[in-house]
C-alpha positions as CSV (number, residue, x, y, z in Angstrom):
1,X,-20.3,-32.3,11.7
2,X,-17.0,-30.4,12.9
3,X,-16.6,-26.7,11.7
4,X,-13.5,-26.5,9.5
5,X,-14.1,-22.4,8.9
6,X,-11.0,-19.8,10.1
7,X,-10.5,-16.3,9.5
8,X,-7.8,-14.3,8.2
9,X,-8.8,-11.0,8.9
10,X,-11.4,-10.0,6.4
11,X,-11.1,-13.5,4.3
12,X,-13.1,-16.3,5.2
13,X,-11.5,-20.1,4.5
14,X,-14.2,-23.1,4.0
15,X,-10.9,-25.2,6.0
16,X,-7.7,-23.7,6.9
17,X,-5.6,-25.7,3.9
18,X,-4.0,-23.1,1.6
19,X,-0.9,-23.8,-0.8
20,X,2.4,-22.6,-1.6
21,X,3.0,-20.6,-3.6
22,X,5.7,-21.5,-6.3
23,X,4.6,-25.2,-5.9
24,X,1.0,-25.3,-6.8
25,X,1.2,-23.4,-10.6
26,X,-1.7,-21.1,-10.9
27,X,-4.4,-23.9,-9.9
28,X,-5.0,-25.3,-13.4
29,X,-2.1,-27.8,-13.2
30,X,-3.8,-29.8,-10.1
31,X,-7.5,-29.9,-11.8
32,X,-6.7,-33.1,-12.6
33,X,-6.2,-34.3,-9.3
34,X,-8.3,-32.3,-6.9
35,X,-11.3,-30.4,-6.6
36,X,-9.9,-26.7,-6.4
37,X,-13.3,-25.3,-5.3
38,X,-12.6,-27.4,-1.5
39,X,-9.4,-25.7,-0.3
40,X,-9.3,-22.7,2.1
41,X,-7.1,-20.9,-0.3
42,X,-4.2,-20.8,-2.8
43,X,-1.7,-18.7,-3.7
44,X,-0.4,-18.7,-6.7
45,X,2.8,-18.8,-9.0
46,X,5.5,-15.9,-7.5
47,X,4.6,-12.9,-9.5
48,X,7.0,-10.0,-10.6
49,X,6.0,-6.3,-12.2
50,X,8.1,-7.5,-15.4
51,X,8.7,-11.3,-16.9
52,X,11.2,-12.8,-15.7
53,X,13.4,-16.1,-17.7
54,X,14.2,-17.3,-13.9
55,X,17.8,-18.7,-13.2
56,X,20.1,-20.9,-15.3
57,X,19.8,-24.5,-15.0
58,X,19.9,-26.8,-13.0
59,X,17.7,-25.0,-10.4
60,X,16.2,-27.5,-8.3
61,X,18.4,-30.8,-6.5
62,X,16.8,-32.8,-4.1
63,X,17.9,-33.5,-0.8
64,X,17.8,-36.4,1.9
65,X,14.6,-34.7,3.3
66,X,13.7,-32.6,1.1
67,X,14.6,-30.2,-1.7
68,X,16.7,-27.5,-2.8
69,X,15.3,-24.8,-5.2
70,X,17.1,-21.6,-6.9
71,X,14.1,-21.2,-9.8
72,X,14.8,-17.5,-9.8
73,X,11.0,-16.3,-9.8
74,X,10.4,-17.6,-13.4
75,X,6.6,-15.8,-14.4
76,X,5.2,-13.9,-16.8
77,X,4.6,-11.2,-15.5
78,X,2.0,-9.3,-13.8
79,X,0.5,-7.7,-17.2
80,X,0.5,-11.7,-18.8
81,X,-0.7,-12.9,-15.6
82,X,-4.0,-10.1,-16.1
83,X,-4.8,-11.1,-19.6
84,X,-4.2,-14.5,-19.7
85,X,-4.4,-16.7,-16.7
86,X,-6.6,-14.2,-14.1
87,X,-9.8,-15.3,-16.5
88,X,-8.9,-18.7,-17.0
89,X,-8.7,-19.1,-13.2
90,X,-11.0,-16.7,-11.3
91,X,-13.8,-19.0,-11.0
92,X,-12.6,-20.9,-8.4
93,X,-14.9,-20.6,-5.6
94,X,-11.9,-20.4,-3.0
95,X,-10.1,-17.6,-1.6
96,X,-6.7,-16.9,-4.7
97,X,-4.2,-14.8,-3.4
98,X,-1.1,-13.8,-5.7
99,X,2.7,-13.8,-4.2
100,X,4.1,-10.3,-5.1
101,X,7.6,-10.1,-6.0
102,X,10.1,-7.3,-6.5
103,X,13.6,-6.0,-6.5
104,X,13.3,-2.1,-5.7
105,X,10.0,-1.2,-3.4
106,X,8.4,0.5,-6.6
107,X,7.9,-2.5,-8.6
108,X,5.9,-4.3,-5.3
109,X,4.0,-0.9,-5.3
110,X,3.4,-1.0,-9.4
111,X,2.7,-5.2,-8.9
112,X,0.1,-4.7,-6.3
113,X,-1.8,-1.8,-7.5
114,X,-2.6,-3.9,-10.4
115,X,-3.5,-6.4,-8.6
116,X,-6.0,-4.8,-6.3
117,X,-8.3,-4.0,-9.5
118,X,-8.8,-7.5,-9.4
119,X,-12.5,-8.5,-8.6
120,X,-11.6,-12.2,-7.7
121,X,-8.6,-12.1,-5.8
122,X,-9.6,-11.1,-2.4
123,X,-5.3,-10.7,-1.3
124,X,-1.7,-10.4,-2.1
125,X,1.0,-12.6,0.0
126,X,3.9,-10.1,-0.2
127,X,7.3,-12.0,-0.7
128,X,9.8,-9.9,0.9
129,X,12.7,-12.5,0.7
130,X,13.3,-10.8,-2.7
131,X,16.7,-9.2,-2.9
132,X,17.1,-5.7,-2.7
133,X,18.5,-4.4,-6.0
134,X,19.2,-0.6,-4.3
135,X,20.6,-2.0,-1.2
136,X,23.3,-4.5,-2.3
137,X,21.0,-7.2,-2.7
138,X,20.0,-8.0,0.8
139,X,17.0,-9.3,1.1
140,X,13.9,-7.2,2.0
141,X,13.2,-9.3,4.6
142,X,16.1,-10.0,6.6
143,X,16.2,-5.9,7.8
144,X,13.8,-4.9,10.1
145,X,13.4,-1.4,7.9
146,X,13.3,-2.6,5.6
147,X,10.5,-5.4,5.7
148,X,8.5,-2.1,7.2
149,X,9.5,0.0,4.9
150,X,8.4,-2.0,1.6
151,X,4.7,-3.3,3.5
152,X,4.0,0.2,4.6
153,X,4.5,1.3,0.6
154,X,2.7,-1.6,-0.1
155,X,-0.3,-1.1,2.4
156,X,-0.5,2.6,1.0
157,X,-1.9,1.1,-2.5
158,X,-3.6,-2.1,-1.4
159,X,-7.0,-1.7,0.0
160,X,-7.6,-5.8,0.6
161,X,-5.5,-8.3,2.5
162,X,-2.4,-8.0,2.6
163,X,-0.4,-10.8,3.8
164,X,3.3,-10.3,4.7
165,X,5.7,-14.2,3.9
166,X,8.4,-14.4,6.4
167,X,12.3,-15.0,5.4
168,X,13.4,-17.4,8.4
169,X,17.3,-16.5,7.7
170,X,17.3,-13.6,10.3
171,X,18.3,-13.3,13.5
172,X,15.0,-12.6,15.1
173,X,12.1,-13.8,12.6
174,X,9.9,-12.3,15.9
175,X,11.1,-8.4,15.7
176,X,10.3,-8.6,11.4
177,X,6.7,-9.8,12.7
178,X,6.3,-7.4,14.7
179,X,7.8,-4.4,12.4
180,X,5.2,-5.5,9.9
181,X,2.4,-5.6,11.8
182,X,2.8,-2.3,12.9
183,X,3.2,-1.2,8.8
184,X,0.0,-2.5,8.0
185,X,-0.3,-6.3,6.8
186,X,-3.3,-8.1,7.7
187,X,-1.7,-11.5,8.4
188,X,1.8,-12.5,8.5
189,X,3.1,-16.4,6.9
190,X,5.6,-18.3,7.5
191,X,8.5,-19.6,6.6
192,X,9.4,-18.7,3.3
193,X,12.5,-21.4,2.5
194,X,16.1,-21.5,4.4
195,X,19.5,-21.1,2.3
196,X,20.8,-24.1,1.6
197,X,23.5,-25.6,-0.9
198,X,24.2,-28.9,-2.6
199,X,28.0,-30.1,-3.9
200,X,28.5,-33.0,-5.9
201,X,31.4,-34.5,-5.0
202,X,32.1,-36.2,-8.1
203,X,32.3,-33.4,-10.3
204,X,33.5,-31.1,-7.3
205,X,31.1,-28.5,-8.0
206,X,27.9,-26.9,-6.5
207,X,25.0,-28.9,-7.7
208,X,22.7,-25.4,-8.5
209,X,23.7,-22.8,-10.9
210,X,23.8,-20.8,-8.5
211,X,25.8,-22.0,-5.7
212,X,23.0,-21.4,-3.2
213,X,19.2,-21.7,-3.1
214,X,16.5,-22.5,-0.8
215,X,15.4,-25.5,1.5
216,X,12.1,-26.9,1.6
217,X,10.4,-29.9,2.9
218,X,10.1,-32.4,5.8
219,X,13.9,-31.4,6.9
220,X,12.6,-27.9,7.8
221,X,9.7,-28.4,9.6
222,X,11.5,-28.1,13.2
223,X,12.5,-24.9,12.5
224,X,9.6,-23.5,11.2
225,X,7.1,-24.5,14.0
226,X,9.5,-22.8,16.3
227,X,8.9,-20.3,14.3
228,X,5.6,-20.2,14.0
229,X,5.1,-20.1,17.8
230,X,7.7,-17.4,18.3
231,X,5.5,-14.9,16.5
232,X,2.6,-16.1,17.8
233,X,3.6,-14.9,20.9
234,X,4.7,-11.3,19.6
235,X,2.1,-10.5,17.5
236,X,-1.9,-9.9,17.0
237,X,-2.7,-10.7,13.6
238,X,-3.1,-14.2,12.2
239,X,-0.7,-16.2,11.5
240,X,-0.6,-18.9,8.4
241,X,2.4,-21.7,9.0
242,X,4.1,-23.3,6.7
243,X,7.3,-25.7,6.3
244,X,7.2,-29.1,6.1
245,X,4.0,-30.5,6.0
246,X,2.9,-33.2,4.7
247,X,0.1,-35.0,6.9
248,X,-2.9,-33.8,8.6
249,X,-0.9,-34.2,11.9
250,X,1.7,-31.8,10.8
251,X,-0.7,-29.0,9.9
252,X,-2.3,-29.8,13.7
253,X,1.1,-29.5,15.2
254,X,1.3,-25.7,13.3
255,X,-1.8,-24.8,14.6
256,X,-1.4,-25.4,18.4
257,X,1.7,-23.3,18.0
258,X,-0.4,-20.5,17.1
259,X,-1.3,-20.7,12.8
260,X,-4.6,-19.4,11.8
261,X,-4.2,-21.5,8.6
262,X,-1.2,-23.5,7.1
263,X,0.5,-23.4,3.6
264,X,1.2,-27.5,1.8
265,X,4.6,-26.6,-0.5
266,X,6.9,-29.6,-1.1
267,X,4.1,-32.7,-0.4
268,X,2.0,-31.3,-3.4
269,X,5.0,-32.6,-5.4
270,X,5.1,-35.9,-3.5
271,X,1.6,-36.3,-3.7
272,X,-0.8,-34.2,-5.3
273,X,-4.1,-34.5,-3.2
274,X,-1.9,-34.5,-0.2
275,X,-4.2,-31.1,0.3
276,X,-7.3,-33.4,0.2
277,X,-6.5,-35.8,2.1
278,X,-5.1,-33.2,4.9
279,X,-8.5,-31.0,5.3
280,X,-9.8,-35.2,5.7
281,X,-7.3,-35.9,8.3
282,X,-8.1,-32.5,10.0
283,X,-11.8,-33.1,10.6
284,X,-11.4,-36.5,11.7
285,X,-8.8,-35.6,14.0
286,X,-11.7,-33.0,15.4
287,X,-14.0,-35.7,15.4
288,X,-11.8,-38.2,17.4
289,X,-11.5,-36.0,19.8
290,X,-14.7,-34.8,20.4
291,X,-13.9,-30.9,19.2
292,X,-16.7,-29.2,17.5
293,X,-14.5,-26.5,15.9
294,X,-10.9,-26.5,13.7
295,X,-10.6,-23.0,16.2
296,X,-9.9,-25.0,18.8
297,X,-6.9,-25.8,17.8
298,X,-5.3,-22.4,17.6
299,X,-2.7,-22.0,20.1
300,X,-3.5,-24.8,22.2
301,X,0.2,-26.1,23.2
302,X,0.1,-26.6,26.0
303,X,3.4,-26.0,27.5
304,X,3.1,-26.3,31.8
């Protein structure tokens, strides 16, 4: 028997198999497929302070290798979210972990303090590729004050783990690491998705309502395990990698570059039990090689 346990900070995961968030729903949706109970984690559905109708359609196009989304954060809100779906899903024996949303730094504040009266969810990923409402609409994310300046607000108020999801359309994904590490989060993942756009050339116009949205899937998988090893070597805290994967071998490759954990986005709508059948491909690729331990894996490139 091969040890699939890893730690993120103060959560333990059974396996280190989490999913995305915005591609998983809130859980209930994949019942029918998998057994929830046997994942390391999830994270569920982006969630905002108010509801939010999302963008106009058509939102999602897909792409050669992958898919373009521009969904807009569609929810119900943090409130609905408490009343309605926490009971309905905080059963799960698995480690649930809501994505926290916002356009000004007071509504992540407002969103997580109501969160951390939650008995059953042990952590908040903070989404900081949100636009900035009081700064033009940059992204939170792609400024170094920024990013601290909203985890640091965040940190203040939220007393359990406080994950920090990485925007990958910056300069140096490395320096945002470190900035937010230093203001507090417990973990740092990454990558959120890149910006991307689709134009049909029939109709000569942009495929998404929106001109712009972002890439996910197999394409950007390169990118993000440079990624993911770039902050490895910058910061302390654990790192959970995602972007990309869809096989038990992908999730290996994120983990010798330095991820605690990994995040499965796009494959769970390719294949719903692609979770499954990764946490199976992960322990027998342990067992194949004679490894006791899924720890042994963590930031094992070897690169002499």
């Amino acid at each position: 028997m091969v040890d699939l346990s890893v730690k993120l900070g103060s959560l333990e995961l059974k396996n280190p198999v989490m999913t995305a968030s915005g591609t998983f729903g809130y859980g209930e949706e994949y019942e029918d497929f998998i057994d929830i109970h046997s994942l390391g984690g999830i994270v569920v559905k982006g969630t905002t302070l108010h509801p939010r109708q999302g963008n106009d359609y058509p939102r999602m196009a897909e792409t050669p290798m992958g898919m373009l989304n521009a969904v807009g954060l569609q929810n119900v809100g943090v409130d609905q979210f408490i009343q309605s779906i926490y009971p309905r899903i905080k059963h799960y024996k698995t480690n649930i972990l809501v994505n926290v949303s916002g356009s000004t730094v007071e509504e992540y504040v407002e969103t997580a303090e109501k969160i951390n009266e939650l008995e059953s969810i042990p952590g908040i990923e903070l989404n900081i590729s949100c636009p900035n409402v009081k700064e033009g609409g940059m992204a939170f994310g792609t400024s170094c004050p920024s990013a601290i300046a909203v985890t640091s607000a965040v940190r203040d108020v939220y007393k359990k783990h406080l994950m920090v999801k990485l925007s990958p359309n910056v300069t140096s994904i490395a320096e945002i690491a470190k900035g937010v590490e230093g203001a507090g989060a417990d973990s740092v993942s990454l990558i959120n998705t890149l910006l991307g756009m689709a134009i049909d050339a029939h109709s000569r116009r942009p495929v998404l309502s929106t001109i712009t949205g972002g890439l996910s899937g197999a394409a950007v998988k390169p990118i993000a395990l440079r990624m993911v090893w770039q902050v490895a070597n910058a910061v302390k805290i654990p790192i959970v990698g995602m972007g990309g994967i869809s096989s038990a071998e992908d999730a290996i490759e994120f983990m010798l570059a330095g991820a605690t954990a990994v995040e499965i986005g796009t494959a769970n709508f390719i294949d719903p039990r692609i979770t499954i059948q990764i946490i199976d491909g992960i322990r027998s690729y342990l067992e194949s090689h004679q490894m006791n331990s899924v720890q042994n894996l963590i930031g094992g490139l070897i690169t002499e």
